[in-house]
DSSP file (Angstrom, degrees, kcal/mol; ACC not computed):
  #  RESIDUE AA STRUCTURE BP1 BP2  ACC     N-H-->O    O-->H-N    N-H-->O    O-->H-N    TCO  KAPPA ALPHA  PHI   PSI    X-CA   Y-CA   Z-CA
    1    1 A X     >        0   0    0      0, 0.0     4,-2.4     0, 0.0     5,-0.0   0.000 360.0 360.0 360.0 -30.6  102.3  130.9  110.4
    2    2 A X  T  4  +     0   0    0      2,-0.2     5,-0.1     3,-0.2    26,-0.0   0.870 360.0  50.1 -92.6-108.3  104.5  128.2  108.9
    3    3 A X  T  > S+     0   0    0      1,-0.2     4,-0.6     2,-0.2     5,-0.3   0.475 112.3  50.0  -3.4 -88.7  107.5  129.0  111.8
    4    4 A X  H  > S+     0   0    0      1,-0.3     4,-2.0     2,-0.2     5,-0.4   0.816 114.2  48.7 -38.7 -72.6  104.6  128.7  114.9
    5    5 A X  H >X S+     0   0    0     -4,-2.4     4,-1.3     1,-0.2     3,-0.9   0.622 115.0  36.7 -21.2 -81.5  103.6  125.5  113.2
    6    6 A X  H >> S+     0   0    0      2,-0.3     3,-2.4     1,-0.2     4,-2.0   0.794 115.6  57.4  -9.4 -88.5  107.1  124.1  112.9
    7    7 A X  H 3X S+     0   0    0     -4,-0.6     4,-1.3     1,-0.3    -1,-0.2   0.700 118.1  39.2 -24.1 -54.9  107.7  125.9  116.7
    8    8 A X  H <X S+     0   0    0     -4,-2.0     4,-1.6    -3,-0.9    -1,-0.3   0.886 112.5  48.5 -58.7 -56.6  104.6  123.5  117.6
    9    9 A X  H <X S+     0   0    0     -3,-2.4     4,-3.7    -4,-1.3     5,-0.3   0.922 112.0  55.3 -62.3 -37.1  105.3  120.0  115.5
   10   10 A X  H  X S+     0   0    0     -4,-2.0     4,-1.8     1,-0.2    -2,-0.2   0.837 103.4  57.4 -85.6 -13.0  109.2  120.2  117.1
   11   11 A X  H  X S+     0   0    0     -4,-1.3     4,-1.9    -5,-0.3     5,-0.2   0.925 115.2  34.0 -33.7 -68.2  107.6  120.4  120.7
   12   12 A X  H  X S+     0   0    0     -4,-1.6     4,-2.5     1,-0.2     6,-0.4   0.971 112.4  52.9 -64.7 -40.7  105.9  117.4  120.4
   13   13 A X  H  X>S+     0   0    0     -4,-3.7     5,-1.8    -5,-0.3     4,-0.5   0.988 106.6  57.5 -73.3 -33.4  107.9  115.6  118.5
   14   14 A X  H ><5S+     0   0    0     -4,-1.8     3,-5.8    -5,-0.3     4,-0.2   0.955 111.3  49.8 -33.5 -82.4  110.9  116.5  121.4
   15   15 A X  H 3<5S+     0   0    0     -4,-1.9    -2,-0.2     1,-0.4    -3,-0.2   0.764 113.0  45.2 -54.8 -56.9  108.4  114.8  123.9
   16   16 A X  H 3<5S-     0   0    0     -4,-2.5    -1,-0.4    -5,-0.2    -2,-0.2   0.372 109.7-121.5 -34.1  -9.3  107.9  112.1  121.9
   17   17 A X  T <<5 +     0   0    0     -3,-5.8    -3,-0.2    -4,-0.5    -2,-0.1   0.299  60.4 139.9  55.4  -2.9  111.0  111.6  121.2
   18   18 A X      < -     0   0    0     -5,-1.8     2,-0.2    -6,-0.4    -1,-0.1   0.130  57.0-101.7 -68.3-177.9  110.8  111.8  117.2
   19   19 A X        -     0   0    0     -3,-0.1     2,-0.2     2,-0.0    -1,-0.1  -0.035  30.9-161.8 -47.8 161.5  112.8  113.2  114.7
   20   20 A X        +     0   0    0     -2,-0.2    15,-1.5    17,-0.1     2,-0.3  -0.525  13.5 177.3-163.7 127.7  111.4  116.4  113.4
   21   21 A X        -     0   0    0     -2,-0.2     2,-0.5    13,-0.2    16,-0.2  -0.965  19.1-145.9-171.6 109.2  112.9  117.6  109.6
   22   22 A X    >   -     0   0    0     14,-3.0     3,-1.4    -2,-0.3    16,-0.4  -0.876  17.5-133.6 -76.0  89.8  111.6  120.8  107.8
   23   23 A X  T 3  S-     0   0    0     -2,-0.5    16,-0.2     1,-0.3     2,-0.2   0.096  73.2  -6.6 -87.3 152.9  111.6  120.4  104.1
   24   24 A X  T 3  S+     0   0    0     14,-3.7    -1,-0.3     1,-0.1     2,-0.3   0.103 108.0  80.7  53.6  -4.6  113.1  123.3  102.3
   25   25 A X    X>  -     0   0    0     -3,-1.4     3,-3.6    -2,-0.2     4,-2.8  -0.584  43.3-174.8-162.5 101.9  113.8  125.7  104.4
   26   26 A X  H 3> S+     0   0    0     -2,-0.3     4,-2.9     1,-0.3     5,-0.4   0.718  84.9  58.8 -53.6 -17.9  116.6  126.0  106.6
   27   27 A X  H 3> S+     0   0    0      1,-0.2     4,-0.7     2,-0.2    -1,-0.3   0.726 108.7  43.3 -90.1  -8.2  115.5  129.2  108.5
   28   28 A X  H <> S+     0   0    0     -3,-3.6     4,-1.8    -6,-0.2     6,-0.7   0.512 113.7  53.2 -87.6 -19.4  112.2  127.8  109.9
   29   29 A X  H  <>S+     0   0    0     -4,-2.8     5,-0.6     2,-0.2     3,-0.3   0.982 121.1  35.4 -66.7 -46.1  114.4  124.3  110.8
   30   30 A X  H ><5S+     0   0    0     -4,-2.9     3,-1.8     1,-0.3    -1,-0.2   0.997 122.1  45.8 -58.0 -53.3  116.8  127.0  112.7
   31   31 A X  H 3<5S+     0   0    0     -4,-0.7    -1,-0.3    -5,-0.4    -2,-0.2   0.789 116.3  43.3 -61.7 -17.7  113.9  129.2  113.9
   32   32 A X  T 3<5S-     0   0    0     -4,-1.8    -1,-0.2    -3,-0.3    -2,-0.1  -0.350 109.0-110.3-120.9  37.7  111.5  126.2  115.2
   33   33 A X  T < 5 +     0   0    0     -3,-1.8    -3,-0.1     2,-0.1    -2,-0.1   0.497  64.0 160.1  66.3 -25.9  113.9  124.2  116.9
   34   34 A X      < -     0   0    0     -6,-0.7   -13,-0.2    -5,-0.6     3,-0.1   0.194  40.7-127.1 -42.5 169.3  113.5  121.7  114.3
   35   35 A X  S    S-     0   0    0    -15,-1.5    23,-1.1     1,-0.2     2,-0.2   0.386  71.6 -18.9-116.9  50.0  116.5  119.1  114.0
   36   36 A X  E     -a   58   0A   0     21,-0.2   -14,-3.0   -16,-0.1    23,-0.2  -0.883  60.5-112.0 166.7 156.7  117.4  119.2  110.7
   37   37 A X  E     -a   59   0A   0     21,-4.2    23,-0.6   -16,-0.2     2,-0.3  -0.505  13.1-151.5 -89.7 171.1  116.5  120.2  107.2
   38   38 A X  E     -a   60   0A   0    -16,-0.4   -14,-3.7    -2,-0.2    23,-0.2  -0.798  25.3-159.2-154.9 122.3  115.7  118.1  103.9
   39   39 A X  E     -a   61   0A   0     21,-2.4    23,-2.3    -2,-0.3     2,-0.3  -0.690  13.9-138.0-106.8 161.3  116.5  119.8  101.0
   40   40 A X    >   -     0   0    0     -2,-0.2     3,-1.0    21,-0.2    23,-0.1  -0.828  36.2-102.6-103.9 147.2  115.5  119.7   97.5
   41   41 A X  T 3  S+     0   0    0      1,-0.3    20,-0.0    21,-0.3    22,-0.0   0.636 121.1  44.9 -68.7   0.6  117.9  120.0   94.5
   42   42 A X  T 3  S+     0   0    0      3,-0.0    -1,-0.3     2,-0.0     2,-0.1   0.011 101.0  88.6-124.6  58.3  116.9  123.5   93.8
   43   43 A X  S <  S-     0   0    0     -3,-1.0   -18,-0.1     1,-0.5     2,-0.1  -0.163  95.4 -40.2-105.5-128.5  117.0  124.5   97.3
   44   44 A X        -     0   0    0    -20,-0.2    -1,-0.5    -2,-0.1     2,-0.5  -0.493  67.5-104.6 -70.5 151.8  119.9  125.9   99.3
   45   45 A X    >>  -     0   0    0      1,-0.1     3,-6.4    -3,-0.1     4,-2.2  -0.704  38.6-113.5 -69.2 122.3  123.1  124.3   98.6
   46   46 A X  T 34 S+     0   0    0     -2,-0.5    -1,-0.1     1,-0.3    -2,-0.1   0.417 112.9  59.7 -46.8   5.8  123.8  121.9  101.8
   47   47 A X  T 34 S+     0   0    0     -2,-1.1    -1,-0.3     3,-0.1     4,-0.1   0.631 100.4  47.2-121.3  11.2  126.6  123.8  102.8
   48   48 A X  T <> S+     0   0    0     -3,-6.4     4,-0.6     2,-0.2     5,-0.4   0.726 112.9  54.1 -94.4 -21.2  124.9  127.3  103.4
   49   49 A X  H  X S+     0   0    0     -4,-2.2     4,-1.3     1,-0.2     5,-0.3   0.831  99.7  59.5 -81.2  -2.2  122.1  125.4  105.4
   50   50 A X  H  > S+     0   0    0     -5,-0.4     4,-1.6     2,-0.2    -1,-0.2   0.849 103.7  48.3 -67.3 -40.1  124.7  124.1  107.3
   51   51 A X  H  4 S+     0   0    0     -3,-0.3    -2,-0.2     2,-0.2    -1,-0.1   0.745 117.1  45.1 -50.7 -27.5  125.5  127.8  108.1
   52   52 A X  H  < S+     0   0    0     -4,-0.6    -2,-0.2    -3,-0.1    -3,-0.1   0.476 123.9  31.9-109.4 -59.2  121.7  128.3  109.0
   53   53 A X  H  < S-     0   0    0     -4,-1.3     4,-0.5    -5,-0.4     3,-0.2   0.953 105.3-132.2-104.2  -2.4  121.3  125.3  110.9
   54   54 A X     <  -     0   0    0     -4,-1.6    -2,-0.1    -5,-0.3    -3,-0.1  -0.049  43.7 -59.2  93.5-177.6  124.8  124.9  112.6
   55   55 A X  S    S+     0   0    0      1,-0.2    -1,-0.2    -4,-0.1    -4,-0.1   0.603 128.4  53.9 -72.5  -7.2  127.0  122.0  113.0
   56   56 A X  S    S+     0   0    0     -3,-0.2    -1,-0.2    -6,-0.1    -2,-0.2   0.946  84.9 103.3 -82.5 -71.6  124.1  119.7  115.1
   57   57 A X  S    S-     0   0    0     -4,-0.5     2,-0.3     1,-0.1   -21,-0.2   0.314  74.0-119.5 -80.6 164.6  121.6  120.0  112.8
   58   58 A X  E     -a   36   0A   0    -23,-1.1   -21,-4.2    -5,-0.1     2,-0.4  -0.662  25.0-166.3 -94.9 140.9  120.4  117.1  110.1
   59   59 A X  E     +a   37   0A   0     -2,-0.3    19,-3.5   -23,-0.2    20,-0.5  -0.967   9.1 176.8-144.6 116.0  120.6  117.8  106.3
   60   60 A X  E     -a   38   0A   0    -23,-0.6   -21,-2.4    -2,-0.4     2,-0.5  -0.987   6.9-164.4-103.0 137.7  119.1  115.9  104.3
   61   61 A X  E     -ab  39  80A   0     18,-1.0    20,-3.3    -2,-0.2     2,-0.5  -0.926  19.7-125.7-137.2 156.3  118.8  116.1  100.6
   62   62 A X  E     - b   0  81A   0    -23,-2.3     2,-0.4    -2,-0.5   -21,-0.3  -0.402  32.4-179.3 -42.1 103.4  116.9  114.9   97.9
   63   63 A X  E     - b   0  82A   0     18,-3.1    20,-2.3    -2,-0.5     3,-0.1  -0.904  23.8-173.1-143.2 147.7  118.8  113.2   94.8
   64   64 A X        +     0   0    0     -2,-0.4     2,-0.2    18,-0.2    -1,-0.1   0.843  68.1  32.9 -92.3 -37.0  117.9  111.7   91.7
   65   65 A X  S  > S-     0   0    0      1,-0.1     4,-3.5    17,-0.0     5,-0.2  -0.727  82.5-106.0-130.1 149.7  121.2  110.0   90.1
   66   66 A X  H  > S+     0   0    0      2,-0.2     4,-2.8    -2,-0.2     5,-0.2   0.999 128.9  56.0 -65.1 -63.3  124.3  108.4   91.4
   67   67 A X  H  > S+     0   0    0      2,-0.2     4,-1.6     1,-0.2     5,-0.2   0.815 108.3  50.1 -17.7 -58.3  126.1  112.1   90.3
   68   68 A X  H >> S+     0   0    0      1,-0.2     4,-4.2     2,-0.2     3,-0.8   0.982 118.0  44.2 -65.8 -71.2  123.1  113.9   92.7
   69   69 A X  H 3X S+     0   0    0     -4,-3.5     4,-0.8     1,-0.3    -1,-0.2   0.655 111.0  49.5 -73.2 -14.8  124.2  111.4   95.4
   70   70 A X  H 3X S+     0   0    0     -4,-2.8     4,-1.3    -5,-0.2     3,-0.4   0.900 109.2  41.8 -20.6 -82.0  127.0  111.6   95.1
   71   71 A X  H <X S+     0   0    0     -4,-1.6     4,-1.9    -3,-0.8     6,-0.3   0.629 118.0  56.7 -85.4 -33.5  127.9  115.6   95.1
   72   72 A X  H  X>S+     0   0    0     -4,-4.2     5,-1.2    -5,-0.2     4,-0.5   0.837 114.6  39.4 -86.2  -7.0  125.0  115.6   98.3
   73   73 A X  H  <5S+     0   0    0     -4,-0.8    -2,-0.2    -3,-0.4    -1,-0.2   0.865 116.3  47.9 -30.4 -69.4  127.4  113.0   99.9
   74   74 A X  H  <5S+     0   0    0     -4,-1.3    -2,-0.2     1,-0.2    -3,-0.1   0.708 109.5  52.2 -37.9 -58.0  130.2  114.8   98.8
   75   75 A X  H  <5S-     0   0    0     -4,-1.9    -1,-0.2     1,-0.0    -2,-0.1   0.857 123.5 -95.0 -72.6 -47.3  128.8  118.3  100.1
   76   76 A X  T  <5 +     0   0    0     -4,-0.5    -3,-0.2    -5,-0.2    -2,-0.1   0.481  60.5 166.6 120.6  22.6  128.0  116.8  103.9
   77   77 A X      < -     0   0    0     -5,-1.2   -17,-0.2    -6,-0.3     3,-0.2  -0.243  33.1-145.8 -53.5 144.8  124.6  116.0  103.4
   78   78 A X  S    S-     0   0    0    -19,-3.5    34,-0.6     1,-0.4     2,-0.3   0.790  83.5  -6.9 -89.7 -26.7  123.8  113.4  106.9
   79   79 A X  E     - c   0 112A   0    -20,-0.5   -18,-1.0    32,-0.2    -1,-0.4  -0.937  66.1-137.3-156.2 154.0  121.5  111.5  104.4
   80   80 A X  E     -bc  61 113A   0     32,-1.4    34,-2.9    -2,-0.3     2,-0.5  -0.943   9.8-142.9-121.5 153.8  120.1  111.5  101.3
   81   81 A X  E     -bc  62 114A   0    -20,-3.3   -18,-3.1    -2,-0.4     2,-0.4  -0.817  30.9-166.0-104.1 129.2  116.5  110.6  100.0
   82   82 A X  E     -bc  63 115A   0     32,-4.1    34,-1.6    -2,-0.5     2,-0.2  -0.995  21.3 -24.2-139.1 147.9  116.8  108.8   96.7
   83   83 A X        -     0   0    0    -20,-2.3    11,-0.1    -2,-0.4    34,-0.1  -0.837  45.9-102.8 155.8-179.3  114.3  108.0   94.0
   84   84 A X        -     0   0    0     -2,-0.2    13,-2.2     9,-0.1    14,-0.6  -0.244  46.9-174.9-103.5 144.9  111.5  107.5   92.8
   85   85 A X        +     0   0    0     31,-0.7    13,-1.4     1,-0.4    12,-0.5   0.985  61.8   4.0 -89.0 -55.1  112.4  104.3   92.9
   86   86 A X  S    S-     0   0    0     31,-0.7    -1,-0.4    10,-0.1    33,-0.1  -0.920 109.1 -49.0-124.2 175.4  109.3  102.9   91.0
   87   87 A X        +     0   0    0     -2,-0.3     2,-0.3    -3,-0.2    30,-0.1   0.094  64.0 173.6 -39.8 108.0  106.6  104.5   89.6
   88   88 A X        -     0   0    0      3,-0.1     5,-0.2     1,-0.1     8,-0.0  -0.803  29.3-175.9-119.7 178.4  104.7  107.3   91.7
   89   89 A X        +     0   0    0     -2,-0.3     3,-0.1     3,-0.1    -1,-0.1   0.148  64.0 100.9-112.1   9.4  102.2  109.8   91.4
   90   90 A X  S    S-     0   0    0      1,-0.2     2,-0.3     2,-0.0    -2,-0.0   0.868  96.6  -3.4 -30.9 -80.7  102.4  111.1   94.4
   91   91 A X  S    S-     0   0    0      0, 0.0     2,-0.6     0, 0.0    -1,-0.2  -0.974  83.4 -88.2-143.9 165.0  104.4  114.2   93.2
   92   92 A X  S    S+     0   0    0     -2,-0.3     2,-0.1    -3,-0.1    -3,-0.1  -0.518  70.5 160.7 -43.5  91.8  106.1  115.6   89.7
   93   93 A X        -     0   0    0     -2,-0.6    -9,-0.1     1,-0.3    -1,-0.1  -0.243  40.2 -66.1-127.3-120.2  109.5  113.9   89.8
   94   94 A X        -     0   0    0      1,-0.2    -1,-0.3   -11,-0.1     3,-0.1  -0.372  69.5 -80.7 -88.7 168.6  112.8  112.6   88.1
   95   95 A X        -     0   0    0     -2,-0.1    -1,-0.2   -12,-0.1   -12,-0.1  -0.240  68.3 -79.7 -61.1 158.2  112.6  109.6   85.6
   96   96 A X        -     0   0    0      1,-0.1   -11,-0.2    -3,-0.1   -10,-0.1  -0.259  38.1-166.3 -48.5 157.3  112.4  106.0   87.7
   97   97 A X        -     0   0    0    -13,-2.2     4,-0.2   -12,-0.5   -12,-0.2   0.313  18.2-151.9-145.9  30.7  115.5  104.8   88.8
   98   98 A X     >  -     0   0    0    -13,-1.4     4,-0.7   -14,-0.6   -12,-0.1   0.482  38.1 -77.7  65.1-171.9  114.7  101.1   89.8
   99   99 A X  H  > S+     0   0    0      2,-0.2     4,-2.8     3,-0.1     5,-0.2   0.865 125.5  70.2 -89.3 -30.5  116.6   99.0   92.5
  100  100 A X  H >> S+     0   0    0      1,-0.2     4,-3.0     2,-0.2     3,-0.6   0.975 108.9  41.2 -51.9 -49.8  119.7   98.3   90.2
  101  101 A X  H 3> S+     0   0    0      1,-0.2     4,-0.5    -4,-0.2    -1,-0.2   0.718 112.0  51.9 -76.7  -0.5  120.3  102.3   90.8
  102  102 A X  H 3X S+     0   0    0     -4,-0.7     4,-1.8     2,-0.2    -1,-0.2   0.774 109.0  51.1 -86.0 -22.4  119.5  102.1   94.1
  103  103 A X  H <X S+     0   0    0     -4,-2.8     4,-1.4    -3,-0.6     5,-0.3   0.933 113.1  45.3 -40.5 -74.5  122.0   99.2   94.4
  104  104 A X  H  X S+     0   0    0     -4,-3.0     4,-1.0     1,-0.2    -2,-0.2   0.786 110.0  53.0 -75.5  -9.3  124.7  101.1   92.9
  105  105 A X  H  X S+     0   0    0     -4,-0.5     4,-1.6    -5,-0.2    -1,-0.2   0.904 107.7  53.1 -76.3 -45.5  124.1  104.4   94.9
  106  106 A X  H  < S+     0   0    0     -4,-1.8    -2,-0.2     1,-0.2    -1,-0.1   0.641 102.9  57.3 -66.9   4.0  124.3  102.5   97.9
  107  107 A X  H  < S+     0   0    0     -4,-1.4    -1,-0.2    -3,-0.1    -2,-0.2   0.781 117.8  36.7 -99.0 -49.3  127.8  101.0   96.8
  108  108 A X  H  < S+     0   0    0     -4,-1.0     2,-0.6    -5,-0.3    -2,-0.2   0.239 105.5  54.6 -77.6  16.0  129.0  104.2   96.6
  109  109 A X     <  -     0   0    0     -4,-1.6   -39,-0.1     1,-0.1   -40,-0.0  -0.990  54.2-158.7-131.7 143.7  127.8  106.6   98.9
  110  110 A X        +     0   0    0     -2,-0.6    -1,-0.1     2,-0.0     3,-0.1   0.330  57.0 100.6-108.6  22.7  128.0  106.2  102.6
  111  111 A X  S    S-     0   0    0      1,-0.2   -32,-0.2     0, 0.0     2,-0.2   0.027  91.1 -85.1 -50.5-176.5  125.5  108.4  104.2
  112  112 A X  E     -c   79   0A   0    -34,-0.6   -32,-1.4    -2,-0.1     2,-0.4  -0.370  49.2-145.6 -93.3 162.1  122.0  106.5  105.3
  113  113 A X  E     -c   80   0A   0    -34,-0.2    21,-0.9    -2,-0.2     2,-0.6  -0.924  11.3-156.7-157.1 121.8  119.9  106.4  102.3
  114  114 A X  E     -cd  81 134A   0    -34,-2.9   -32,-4.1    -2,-0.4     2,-0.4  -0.809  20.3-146.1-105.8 135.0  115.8  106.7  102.4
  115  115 A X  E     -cd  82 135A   0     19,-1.1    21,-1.3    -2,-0.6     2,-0.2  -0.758  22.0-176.7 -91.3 146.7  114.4  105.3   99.4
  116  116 A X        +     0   0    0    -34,-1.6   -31,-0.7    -2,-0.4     2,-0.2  -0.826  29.6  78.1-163.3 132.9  111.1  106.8   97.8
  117  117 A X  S    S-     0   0    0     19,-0.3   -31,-0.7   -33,-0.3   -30,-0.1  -0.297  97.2 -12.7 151.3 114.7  109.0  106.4   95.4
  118  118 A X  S    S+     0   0    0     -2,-0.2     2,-0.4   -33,-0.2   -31,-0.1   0.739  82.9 144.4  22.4  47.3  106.2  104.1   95.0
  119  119 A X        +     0   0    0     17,-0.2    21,-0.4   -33,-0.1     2,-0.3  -0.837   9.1 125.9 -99.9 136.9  107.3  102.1   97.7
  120  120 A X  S >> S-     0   0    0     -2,-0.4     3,-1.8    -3,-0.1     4,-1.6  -0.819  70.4 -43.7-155.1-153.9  104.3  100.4  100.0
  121  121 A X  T 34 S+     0   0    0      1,-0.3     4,-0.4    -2,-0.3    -2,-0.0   0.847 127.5  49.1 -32.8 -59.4  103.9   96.7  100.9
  122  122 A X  T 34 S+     0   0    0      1,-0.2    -1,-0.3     2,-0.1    -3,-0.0   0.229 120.1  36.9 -98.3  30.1  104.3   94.7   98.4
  123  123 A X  T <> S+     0   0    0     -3,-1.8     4,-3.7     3,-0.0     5,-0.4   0.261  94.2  80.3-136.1  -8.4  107.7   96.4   97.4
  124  124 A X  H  X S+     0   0    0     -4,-1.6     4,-2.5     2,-0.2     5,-0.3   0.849  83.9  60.8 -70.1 -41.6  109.5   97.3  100.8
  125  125 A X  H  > S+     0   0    0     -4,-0.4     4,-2.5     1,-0.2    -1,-0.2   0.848 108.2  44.8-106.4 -28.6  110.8   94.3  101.5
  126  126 A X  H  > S+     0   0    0      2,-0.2     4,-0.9     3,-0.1    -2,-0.2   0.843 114.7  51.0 -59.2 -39.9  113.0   94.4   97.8
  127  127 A X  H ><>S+     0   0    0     -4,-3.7     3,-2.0     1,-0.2     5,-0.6   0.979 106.4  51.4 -67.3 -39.6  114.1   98.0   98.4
  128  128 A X  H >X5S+     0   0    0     -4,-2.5     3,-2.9    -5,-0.4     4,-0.8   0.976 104.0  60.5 -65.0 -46.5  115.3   97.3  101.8
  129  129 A X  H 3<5S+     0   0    0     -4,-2.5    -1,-0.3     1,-0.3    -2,-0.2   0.732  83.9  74.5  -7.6 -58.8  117.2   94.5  100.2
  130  130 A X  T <<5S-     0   0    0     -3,-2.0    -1,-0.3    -4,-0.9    -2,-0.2   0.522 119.3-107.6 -58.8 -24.0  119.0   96.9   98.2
  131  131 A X  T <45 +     0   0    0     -3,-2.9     2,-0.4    -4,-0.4   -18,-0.2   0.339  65.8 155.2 109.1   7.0  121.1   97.8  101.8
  132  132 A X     << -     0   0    0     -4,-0.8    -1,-0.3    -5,-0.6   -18,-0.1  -0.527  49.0-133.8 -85.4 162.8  119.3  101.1  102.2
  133  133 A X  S    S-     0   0    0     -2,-0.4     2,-0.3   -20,-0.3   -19,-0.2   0.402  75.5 -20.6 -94.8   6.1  119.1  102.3  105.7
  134  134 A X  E     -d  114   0A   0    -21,-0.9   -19,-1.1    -6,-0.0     2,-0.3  -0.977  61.7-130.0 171.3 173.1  115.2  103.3  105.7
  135  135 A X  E     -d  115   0A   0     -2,-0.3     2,-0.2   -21,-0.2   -19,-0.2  -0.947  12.7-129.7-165.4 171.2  112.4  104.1  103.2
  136  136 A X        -     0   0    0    -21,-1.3   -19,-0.3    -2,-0.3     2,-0.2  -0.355  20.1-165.2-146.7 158.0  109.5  107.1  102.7
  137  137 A X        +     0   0    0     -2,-0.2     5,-0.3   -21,-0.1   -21,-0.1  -0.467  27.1 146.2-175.0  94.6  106.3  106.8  102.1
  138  138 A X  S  > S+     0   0    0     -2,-0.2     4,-1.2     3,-0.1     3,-0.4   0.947  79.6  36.9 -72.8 -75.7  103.2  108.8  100.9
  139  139 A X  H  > S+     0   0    0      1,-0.3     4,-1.8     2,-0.2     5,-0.3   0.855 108.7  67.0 -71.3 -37.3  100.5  107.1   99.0
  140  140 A X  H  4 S+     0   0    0    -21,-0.4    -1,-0.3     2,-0.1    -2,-0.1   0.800 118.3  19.9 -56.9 -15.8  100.7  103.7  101.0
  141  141 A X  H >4 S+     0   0    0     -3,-0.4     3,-4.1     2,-0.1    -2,-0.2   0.484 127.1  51.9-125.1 -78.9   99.7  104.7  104.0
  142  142 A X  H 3< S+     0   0    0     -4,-1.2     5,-0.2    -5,-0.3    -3,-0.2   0.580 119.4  39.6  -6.0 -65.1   97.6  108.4  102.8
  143  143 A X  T 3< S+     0   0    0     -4,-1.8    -1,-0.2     3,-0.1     2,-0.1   0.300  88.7 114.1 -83.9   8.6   95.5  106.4  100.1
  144  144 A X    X   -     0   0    0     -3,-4.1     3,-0.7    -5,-0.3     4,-0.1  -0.388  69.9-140.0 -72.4 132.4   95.2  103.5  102.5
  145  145 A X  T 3  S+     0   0    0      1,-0.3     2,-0.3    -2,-0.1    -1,-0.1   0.742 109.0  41.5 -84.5   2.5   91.0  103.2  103.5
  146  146 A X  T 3> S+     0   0    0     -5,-0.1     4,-1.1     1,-0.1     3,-0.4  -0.516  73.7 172.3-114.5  83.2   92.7  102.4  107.0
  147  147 A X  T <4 S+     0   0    0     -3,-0.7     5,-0.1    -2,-0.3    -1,-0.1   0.809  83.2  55.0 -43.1 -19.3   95.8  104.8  107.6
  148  148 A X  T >> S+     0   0    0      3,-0.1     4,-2.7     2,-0.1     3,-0.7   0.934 109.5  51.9 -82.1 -53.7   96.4  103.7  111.1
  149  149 A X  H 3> S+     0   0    0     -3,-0.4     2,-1.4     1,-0.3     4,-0.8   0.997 118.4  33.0 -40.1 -92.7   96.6   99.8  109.6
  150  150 A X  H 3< S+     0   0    0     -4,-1.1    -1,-0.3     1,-0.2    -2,-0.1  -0.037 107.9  65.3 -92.7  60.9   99.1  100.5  107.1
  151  151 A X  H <> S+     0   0    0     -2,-1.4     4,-4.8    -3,-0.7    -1,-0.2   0.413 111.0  43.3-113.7 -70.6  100.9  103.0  108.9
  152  152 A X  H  X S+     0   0    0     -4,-2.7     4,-0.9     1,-0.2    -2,-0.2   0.476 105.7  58.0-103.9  36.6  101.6  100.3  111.0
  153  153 A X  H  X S+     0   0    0     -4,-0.8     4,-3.9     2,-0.1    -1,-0.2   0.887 105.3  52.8 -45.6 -73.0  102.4   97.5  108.6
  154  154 A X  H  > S+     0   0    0      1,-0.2     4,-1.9     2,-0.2     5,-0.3   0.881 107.2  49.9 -35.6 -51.8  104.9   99.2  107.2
  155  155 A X  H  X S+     0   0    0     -4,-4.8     4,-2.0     1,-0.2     5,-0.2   0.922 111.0  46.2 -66.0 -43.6  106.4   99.9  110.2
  156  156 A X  H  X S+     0   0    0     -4,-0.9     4,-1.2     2,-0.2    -1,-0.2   0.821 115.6  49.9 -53.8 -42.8  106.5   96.3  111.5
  157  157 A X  H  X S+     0   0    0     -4,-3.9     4,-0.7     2,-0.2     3,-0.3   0.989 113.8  42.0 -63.7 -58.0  107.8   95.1  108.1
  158  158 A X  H  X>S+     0   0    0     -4,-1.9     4,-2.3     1,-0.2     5,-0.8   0.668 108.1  62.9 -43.0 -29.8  110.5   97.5  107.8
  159  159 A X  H  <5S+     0   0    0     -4,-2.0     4,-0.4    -5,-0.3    -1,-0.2   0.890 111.4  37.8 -31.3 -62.4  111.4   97.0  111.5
  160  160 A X  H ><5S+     0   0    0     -4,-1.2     3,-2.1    -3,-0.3     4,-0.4   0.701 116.3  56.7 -65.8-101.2  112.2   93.4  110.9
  161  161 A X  H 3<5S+     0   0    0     -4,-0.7    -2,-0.2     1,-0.3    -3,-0.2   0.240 115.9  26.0   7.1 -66.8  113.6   94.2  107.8
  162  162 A X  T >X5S+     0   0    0     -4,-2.3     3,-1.9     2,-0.2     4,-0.6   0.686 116.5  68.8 -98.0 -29.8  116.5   96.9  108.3
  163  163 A X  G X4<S+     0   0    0     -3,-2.1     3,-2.2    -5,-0.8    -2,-0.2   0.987 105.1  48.1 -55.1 -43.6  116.6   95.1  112.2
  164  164 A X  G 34 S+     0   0    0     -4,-0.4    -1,-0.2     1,-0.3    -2,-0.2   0.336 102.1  59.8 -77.5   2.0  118.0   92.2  110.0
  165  165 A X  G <4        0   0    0     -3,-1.9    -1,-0.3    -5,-0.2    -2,-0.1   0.583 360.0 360.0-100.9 -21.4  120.0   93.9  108.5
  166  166 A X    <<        0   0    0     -3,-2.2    -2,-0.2    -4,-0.6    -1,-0.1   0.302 360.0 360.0 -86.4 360.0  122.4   95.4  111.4
């Protein structure tokens, strides 16, 4: 069931044009077309799902610490997702690790870097500061009584934002 899904989301999202990224698990990204994985630190190590999704595909991985972004830098990760950057409740994750470490990961690593972590409106426009190339987002937009609204807030502030950036 999961694989048909997938088989299904990366159709559309082809004809759209989109992105399309299967978290955890590099054998529905391979089997469903997707392009690309995003892994978590106790999934596959990024350089057997590079084996699984070939040399094309996106790997992304998850990191907590300048060490984490490192070694998924390091490994051949195409990006890495770091945070939480402030406080979320969203899902169980690593201790905060504020903008100063999101500063100093982006001073050393040079993959694209998605920030996450209790990021929504009234904090996006300070992560992007920080030089990261994009940022993630749950609870702003989910817990939002319009999703459609601040779906596309976000997008329009970060649009300016990271456009200003290039």
């Amino acid at each position: 069931m999961i694989c048909e899904t997938a088989q299904r989301l990366a159709a559309i999202a082809r004809r759209a044009g989109a992105v399309f990224i299967v978290n955890d698990h590099a054998d529905i990204a391979r089997a469903s077309d997707a392009h690309g994985v995003h892994l978590g630190q106790d999934d596959l190590p990024v350089e057997i799902a590079r084996k699984v999704i070939g040399p094309e595909g996106i790997i992304g991985i998850s990191t907590h610490s300048l060490e984490q972004a490192r070694a998924a830098a390091a490994a051949g990760a195409d990006y890495i997702g770091f945070g939480p950057v402030f406080r979320t409740t969203t899902k169980d994750a690593a201790p905060v690790q504020g903008l100063e470490m999101l500063r100093a990961v982006r001073s050393e690593v040079a993959v694209p870097i998605i920030a996450i972590g209790g990021i929504g409106t009234q904090n996006a426009a300070e992560v992007i500061s920080t030089g990261v190339d994009g940022i993630a987002v749950i609870s702003a937009v989910l817990d939002a009584p319009d999703i459609e609204a601040a779906a596309k807030e976000l997008v329009g502030l970060t649009s300016s934002l990271i456009g200003h950036k290039r």
